[in-house]
C-alpha positions in Angstrom: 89.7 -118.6 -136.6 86.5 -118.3 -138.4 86.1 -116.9 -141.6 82.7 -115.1 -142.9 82.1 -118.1 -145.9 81.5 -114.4 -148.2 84.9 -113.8 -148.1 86.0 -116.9 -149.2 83.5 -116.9 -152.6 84.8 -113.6 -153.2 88.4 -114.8 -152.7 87.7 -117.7 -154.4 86.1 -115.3 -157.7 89.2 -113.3 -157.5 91.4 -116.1 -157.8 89.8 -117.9 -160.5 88.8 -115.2 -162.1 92.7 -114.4 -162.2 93.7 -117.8 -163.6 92.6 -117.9 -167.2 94.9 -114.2 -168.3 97.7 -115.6 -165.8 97.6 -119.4 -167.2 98.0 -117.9 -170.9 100.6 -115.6 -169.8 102.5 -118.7 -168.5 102.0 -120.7 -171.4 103.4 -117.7 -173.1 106.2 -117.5 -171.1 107.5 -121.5 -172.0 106.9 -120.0 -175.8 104.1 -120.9 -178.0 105.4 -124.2 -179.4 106.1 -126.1 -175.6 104.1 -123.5 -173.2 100.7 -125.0 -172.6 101.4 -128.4 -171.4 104.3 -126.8 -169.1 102.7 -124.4 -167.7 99.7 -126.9 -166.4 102.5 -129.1 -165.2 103.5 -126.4 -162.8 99.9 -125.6 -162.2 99.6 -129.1 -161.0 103.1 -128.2 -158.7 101.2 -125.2 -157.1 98.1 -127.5 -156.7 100.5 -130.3 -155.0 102.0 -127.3 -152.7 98.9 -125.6 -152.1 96.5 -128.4 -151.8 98.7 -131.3 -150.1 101.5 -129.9 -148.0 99.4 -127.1 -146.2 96.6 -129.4 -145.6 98.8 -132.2 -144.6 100.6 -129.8 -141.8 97.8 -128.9 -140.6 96.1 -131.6 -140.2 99.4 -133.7 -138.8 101.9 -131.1 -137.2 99.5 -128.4 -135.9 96.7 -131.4 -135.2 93.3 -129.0 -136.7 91.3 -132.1 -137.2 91.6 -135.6 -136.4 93.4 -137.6 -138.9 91.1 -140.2 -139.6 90.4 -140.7 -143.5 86.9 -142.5 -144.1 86.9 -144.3 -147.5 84.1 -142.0 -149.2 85.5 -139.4 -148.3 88.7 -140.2 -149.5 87.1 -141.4 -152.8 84.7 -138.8 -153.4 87.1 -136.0 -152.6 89.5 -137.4 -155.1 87.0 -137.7 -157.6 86.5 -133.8 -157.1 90.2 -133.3 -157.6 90.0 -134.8 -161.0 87.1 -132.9 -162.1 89.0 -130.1 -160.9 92.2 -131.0 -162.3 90.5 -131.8 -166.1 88.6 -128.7 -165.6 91.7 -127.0 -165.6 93.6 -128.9 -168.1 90.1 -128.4 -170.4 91.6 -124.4 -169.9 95.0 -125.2 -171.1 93.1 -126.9 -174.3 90.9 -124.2 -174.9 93.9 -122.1 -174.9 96.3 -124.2 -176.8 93.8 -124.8 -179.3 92.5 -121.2 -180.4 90.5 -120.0 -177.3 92.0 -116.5 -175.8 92.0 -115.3 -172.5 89.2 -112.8 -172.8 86.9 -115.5 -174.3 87.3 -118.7 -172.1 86.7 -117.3 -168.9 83.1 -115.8 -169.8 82.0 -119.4 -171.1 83.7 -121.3 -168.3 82.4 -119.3 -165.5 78.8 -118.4 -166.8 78.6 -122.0 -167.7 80.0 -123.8 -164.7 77.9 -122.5 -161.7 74.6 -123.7 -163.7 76.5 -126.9 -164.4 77.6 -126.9 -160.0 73.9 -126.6 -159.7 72.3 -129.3 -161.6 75.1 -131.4 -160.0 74.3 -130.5 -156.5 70.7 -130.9 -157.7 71.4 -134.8 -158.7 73.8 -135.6 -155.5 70.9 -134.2 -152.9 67.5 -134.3 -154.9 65.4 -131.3 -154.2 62.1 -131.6 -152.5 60.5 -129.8 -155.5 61.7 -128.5 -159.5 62.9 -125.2 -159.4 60.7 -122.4 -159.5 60.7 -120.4 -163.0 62.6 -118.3 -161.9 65.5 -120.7 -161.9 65.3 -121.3 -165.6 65.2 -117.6 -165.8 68.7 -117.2 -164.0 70.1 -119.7 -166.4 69.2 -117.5 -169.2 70.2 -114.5 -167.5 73.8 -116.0 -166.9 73.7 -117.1 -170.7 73.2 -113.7 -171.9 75.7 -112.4 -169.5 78.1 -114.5 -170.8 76.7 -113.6 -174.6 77.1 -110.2 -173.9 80.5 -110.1 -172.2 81.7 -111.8 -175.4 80.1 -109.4 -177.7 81.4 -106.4 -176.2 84.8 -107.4 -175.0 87.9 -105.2 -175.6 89.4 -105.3 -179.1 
């Protein structure tokens, strides 16, 4: 079954779009003293169910790919865990430490696509620099993000 690659971003925007207000209310939930570390514990349960043992059957009981594992890939792909896994546990911080939920996501989210990009950009070197309006964009997403802040709910 093939899936329009659209659907998945917007998916993908939903779903992290959902997990800063949802992480707090967990953290919440364990009460204020003990909740944030707790709660990215079972964070990092839902990754290991979600991101091991669905993969791992598929690829070994139902047989969707070959189950070959090249080194790079295998090395590469867990460095992209941990980035994802501190990126998440940078959340909890932000959290624990002051940030609220209506706060962290604008900063995270404007700021980590340009971050994805200039990433991308060092990993596969463009042909040619951006055009300006690249540069614009970035501004664009950092007054987005400005603005959001500024006129968030009370």
């Amino acid at each position: 079954m093939k899936i329009h690659w659209l659907v998945c971003v917007v998916a993908t925007i939903i779903f992290w779009g959902a997990y800063v207000p949802t992480i707090h209310s967990g953290q919440l939930g364990f009460g204020a003293q003990r909740g944030p570390l707790r709660a990215f514990l079972f964070v990092g349960l839902a990754y290991f169910l979600v991101a091991v043992i669905v993969p791992g059957v598929l690829i070994f009981a139902f047989q969707r790919e070959p189950a070959d594992f090249p080194t790079k890939g295998m090395t590469v792909s867990t460095l992209a865990g941990v980035l994802g896994a501190l990126g998440a546990f940078g959340i909890i911080l932000a959290l624990m430490n002051g940030g609220k939920p209506t706060t962290v996501p604008p900063l995270v989210f404007a700021g980590a696509p340009i971050m994805s990009v200039f990433v991308a950009m060092m990993m596969h070197p463009p042909k040619a620099w951006p055009q300006w309006q690249f540069y614009v964009g970035i501004l664009l997403a950092a007054g987005g993000a400005a603005m959001v802040l500024k006129f968030k709910p009370a």
